[in-house]
C-alpha positions in Angstrom: 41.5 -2.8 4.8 38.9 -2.7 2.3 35.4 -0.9 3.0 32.5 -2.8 2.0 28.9 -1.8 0.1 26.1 -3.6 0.6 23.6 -2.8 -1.7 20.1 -4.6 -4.2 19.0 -4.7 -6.9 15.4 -5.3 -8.2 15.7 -7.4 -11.1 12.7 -6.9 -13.9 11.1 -10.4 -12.6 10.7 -8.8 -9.3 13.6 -10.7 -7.3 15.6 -8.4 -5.4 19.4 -9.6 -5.9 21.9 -8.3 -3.0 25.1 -8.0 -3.4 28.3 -7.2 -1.2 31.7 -5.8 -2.8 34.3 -3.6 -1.9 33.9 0.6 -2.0 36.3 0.7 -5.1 33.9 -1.6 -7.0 31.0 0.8 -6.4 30.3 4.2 -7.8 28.6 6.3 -5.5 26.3 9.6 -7.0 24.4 11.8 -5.7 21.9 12.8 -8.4 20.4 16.0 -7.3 23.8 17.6 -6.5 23.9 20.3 -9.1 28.2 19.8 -9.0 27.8 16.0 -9.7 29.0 15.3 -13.6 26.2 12.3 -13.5 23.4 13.9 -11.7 20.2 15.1 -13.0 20.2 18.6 -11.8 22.9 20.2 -13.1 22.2 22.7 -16.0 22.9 21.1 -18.5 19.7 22.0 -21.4 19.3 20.0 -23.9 16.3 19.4 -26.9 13.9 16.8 -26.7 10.5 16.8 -27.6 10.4 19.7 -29.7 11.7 21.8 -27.1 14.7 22.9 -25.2 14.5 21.7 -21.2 16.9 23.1 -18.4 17.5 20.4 -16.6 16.9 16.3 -16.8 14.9 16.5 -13.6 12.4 19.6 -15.2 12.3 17.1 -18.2 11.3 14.4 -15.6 8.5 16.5 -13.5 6.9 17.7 -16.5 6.1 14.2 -18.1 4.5 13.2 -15.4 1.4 14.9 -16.7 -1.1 14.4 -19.6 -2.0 17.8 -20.3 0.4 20.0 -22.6 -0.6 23.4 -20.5 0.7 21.6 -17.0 4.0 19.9 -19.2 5.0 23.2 -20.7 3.8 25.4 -17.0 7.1 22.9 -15.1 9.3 23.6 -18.1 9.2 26.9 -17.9 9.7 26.9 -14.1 12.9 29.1 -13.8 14.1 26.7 -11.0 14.2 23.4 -9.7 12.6 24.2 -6.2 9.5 25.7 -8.6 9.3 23.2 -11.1 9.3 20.2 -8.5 6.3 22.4 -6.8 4.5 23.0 -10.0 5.1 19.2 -10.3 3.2 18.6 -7.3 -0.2 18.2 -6.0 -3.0 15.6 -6.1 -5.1 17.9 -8.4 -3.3 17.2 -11.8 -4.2 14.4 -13.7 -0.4 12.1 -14.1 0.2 10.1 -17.0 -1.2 6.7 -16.5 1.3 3.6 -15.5 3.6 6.9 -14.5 5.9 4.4 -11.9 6.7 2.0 -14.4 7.8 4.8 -17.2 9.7 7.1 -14.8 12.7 5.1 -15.8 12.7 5.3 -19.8 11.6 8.8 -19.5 15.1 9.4 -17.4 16.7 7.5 -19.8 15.7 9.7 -22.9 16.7 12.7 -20.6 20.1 11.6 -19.6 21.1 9.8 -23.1 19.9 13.1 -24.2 22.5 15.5 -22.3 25.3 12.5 -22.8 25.0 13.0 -26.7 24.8 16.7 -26.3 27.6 17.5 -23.5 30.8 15.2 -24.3 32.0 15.7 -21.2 29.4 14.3 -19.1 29.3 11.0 -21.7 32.9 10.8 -20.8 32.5 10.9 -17.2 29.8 8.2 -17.1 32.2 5.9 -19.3 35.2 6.8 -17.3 33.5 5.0 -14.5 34.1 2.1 -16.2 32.7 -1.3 -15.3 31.9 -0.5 -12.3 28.4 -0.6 -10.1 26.5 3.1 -10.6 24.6 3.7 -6.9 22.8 6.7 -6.5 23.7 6.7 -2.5 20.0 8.7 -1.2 19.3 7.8 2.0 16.1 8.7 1.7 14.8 7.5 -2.1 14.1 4.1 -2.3 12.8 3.9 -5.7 15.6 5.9 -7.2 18.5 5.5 -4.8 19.6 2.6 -2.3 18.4 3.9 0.6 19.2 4.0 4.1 19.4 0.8 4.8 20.6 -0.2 0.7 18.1 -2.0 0.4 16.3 0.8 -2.7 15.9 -0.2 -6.1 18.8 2.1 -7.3 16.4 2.7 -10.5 18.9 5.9 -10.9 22.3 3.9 -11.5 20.4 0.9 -13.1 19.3 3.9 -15.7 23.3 5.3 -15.9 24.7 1.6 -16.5 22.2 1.2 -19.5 23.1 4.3 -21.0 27.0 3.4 -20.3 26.3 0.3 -21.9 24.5 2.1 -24.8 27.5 4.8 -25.2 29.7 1.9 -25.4 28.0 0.1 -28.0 27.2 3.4 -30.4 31.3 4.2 -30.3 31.9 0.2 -31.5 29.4 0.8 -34.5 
């Protein structure tokens, strides 16, 4: 007997699009397990904007913020637990319309460490056609949620970058 997922999708005109298929269609990740080939705290450094970052999630914390000195202070952070603090807080000015570029700045990040670790690009490809869900049951914007009902910003992000992978080994 074949387990279902239930899971939406935001689409970029605002409907939310649901969807039902079986477990095998589905991809689950869990992005901030540091073990997971497709999630964003594993250390896995890479270069991008002039400078060498630890992680895709310190990349990701840091560019939240205007100011160099506050960027550079969550960079630096020798771990993730410091560099999400040093991320948070009211009394830092964030980059303005920050919601709406969390997703290309992830993007950058993870295309990033796919062209720079082979073996993670392979893994994301290897998943083939199937749906990317980053299963939190607590991030809705990110994940799917409890209830699957999230936005699943993190495997819409993966499934772009699979689809961009593709298309760069065609050329």
């Amino acid at each position: 007997m074949s387990r279902a997922v239930s899971f939406s999708v935001k689409q970029p005109n605002g409907e939310t699009v649901f969807f039902t298929q079986s477990a095998e269609d589905a991809h689950c990740i869990n992005m901030k397990d540091p073990d997971e080939p497709l999630g964003r705290v594993a250390l896995r450094s890479f270069e991008l904007e002039g400078v060498t970052w630890p992680t895709a999630e310190h990349y990701l914390q840091a560019m939240r913020f205007e100011r160099e000195a506050d960027r550079e202070a969550v960079r630096q952070a020798p771990t993730l637990e410091r560099a999400r603090k040093l991320a948070g807080g009211w009394f830092k000015k964030k980059r303005p319309n920050w919601k709406a570029e969390q997703p290309v700045l992830m993007s950058r990040a993870l295309y990033t460490q796919c062209l720079t670790y082979p073996e993670m690009a392979q893994a994301l490809l290897g998943t083939g056609d199937q749906v990317l869900l980053e299963d939190s049951q607590f991030d809705y914007y990110w994940g799917i949620g409890r209830d699957r009902r999230g936005d699943n910003h993190y495997g819409q992000v993966l499934m772009n970058i699979r689809e961009r992978l593709r298309q760069r080994a065609a050329e």
